[in-house]
Backbone as ProteinMPNN parsed JSONL, in Angstrom:
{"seq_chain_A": "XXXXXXXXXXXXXXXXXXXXXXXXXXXXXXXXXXXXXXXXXXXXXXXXXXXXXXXXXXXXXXXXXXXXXXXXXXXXXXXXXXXXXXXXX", "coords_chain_A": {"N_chain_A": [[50.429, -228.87, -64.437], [49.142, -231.224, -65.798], [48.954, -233.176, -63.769], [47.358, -232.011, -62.707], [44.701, -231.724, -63.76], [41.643, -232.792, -64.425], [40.544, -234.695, -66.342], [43.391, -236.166, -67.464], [44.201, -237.181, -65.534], [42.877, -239.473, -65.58], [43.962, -240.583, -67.713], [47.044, -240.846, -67.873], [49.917, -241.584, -67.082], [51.806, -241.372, -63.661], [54.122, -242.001, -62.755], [58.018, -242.512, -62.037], [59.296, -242.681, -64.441], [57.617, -241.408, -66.257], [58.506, -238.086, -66.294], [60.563, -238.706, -67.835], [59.201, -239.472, -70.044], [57.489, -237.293, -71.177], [59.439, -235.051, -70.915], [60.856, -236.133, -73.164], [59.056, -235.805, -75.358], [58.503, -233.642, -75.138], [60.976, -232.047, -76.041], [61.202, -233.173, -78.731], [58.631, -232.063, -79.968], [59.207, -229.158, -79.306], [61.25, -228.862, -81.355], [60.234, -229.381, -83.546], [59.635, -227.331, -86.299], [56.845, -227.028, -87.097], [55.146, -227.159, -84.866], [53.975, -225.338, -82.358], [54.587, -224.004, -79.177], [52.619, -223.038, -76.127], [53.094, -220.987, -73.78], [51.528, -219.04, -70.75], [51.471, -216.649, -69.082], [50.766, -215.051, -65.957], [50.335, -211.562, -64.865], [52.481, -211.39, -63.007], [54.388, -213.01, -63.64], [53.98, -215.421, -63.356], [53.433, -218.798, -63.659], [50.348, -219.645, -65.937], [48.99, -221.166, -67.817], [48.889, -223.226, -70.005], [49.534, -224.188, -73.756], [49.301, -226.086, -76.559], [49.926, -225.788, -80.731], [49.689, -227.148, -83.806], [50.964, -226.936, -86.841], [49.063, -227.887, -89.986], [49.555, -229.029, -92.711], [47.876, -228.947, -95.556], [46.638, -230.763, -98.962], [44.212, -230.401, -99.147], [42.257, -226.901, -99.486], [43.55, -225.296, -100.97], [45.735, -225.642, -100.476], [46.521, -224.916, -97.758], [47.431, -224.516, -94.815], [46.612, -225.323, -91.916], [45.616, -225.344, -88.454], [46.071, -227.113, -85.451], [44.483, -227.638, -82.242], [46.086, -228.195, -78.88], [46.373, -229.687, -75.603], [45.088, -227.494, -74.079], [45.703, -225.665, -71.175], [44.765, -224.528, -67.975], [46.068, -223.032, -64.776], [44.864, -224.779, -62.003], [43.844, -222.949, -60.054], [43.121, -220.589, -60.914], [41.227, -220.985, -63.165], [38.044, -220.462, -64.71], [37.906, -217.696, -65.028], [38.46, -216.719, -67.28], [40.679, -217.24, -69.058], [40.968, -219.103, -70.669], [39.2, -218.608, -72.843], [40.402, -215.974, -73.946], [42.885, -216.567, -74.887], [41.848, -218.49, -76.724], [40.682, -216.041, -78.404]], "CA_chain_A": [[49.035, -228.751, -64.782], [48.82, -231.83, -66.363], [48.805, -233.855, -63.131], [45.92, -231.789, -61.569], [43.797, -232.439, -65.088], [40.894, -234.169, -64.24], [40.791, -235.71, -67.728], [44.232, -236.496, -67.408], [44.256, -238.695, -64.107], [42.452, -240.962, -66.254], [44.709, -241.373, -69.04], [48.653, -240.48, -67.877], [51.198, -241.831, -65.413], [52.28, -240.58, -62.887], [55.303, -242.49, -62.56], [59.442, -241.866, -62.079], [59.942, -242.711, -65.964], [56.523, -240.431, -66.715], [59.662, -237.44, -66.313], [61.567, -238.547, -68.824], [58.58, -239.424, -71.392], [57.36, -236.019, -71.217], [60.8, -234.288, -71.19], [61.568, -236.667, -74.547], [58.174, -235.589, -75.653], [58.838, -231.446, -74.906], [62.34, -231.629, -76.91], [60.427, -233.727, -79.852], [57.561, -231.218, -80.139], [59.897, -227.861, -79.799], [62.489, -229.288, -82.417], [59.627, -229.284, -84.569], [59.01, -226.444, -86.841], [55.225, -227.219, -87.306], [54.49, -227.193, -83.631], [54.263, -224.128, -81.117], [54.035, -224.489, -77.308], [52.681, -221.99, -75.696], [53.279, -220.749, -72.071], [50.444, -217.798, -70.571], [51.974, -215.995, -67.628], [49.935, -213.794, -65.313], [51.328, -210.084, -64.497], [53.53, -211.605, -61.993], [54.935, -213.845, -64.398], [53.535, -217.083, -62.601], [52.832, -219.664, -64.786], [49.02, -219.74, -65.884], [48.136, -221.797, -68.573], [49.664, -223.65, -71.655], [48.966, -224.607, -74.89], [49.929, -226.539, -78.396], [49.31, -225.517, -81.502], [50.273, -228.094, -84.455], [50.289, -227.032, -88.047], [49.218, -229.014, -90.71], [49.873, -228.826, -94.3], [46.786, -229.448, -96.725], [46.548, -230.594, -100.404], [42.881, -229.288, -99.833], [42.017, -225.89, -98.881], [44.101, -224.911, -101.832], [47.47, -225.818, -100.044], [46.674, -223.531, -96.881], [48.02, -224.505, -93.216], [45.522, -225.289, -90.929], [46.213, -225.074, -87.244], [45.307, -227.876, -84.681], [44.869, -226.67, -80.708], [46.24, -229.201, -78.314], [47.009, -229.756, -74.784], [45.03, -225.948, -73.456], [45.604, -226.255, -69.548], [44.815, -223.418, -67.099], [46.249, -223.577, -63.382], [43.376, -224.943, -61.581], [43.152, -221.822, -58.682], [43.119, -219.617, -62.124], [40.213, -221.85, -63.79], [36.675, -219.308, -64.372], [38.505, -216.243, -64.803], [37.701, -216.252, -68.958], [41.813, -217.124, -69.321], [41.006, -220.212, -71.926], [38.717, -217.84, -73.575], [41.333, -214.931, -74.043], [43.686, -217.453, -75.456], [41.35, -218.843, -78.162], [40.489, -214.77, -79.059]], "C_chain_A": [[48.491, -230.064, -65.331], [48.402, -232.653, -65.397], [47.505, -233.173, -62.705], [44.685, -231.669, -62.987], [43.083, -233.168, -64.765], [40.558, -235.65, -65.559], [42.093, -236.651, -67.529], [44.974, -237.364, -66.424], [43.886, -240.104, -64.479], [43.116, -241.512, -67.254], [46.593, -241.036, -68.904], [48.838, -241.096, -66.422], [51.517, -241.762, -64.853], [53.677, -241.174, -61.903], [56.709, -242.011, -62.522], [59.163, -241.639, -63.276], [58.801, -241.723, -66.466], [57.56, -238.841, -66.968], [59.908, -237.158, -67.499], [60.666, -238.7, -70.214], [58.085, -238.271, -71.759], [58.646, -235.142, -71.822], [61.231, -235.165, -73.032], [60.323, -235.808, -75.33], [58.059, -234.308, -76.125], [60.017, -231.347, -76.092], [61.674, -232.319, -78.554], [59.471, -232.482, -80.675], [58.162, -229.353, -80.468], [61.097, -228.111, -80.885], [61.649, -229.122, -83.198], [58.78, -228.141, -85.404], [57.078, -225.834, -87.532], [54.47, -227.37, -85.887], [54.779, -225.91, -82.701], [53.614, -224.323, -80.045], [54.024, -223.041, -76.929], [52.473, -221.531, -74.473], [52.418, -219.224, -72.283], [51.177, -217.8, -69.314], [51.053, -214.139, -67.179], [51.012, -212.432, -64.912], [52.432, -210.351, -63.896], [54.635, -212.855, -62.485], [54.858, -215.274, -63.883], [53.055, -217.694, -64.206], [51.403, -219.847, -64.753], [48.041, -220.889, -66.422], [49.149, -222.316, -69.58], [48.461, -223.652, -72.583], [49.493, -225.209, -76.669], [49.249, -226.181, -79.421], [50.045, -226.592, -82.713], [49.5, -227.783, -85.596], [50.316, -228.295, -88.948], [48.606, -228.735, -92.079], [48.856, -229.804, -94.824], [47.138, -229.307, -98.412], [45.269, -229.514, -100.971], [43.453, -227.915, -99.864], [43.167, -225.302, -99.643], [45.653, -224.801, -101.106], [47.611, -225.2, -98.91], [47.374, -224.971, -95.706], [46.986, -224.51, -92.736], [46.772, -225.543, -89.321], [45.435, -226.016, -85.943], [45.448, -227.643, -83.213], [44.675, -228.296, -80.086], [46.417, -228.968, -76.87], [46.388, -227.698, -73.979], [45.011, -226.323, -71.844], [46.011, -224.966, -68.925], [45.183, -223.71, -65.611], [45.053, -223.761, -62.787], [42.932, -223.773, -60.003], [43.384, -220.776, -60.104], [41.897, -220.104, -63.165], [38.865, -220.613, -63.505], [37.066, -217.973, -64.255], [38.442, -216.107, -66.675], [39.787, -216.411, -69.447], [41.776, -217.884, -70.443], [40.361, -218.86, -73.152], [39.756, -216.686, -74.198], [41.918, -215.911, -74.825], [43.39, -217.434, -76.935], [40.927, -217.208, -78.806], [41.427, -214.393, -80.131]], "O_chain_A": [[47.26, -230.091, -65.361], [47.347, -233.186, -65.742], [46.582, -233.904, -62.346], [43.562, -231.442, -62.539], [43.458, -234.337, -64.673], [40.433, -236.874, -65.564], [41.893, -237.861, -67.432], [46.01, -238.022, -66.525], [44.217, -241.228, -64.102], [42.967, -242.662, -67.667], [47.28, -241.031, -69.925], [48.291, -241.11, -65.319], [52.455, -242.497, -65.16], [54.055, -240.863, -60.773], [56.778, -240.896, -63.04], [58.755, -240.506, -63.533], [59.286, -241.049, -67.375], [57.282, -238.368, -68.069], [59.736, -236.138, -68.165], [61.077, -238.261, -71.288], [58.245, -238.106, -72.969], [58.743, -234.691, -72.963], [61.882, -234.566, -73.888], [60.821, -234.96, -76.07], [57.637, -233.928, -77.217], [59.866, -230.538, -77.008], [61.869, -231.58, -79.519], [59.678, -232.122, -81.834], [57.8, -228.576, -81.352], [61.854, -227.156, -81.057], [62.177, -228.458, -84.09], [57.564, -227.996, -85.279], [56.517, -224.87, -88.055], [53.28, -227.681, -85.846], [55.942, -225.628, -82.413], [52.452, -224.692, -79.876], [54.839, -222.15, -77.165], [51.339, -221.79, -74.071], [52.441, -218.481, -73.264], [51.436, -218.794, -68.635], [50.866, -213.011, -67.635], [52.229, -212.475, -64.733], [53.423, -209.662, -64.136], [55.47, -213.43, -61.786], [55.732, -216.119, -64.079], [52.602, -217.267, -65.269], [50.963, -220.205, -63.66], [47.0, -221.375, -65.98], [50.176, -221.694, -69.85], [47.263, -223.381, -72.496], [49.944, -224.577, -77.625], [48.023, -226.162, -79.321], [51.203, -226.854, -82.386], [48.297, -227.966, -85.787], [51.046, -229.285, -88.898], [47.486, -228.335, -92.396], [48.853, -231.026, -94.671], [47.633, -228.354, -99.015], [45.07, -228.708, -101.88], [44.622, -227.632, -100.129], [43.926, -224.691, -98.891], [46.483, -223.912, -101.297], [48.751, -224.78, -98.712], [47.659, -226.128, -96.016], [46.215, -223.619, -93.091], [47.974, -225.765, -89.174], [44.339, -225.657, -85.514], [46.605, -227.428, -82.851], [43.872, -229.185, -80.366], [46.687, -227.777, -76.712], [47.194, -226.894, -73.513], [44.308, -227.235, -71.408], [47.075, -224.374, -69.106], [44.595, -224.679, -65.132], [44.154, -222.948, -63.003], [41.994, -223.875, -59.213], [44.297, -220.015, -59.785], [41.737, -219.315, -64.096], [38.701, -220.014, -62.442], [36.576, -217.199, -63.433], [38.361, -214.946, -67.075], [40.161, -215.546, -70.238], [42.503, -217.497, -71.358], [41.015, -218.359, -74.066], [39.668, -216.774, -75.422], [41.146, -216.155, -75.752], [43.957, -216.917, -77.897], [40.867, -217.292, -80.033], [41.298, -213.317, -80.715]]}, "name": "protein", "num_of_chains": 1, "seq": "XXXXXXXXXXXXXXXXXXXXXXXXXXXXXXXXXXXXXXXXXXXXXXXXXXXXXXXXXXXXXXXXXXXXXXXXXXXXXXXXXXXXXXXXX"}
């Protein structure tokens, strides 16, 4: 999904080593207890959509957790079907 990203044509690689920075990137991000990746699979268990979520620990907000949304990417023949929307619900 990331390659068919129109945003993302403009700013990523699409190179051999692009692979392995990703894949270092994926094991970085799930090792980390303050980050959740999240995979959306349609009935048929196809892959649909991702998404990151990345907490982050405040002094404000009386010490709470806030929650930062990263990386939402819907398959693009699944795009206009209200799937991003559902997500953020």
């Amino acid at each position: 999904m990331i390659t068919d990203d129109e945003l993302g044509q403009l700013r990523e690689n699409f190179q051999t080593q692009l692979l392995l920075d990703y894949l270092k990137a994926f094991e970085n991000i799930n090792s980390d207890k303050n980050q959740e990746l999240i995979v959306i699979e349609n009935d048929k268990k196809e892959l649909t959509g991702t998404l990151q979520l990345t907490f982050i620990q405040y002094l404000s907000y009386q010490g709470g957790i806030r929650a930062k949304i990263e990386a939402v990417r819907i398959r693009k023949d699944k795009r206009g079907l209200g799937i991003g929307k559902i997500i953020f619900q």
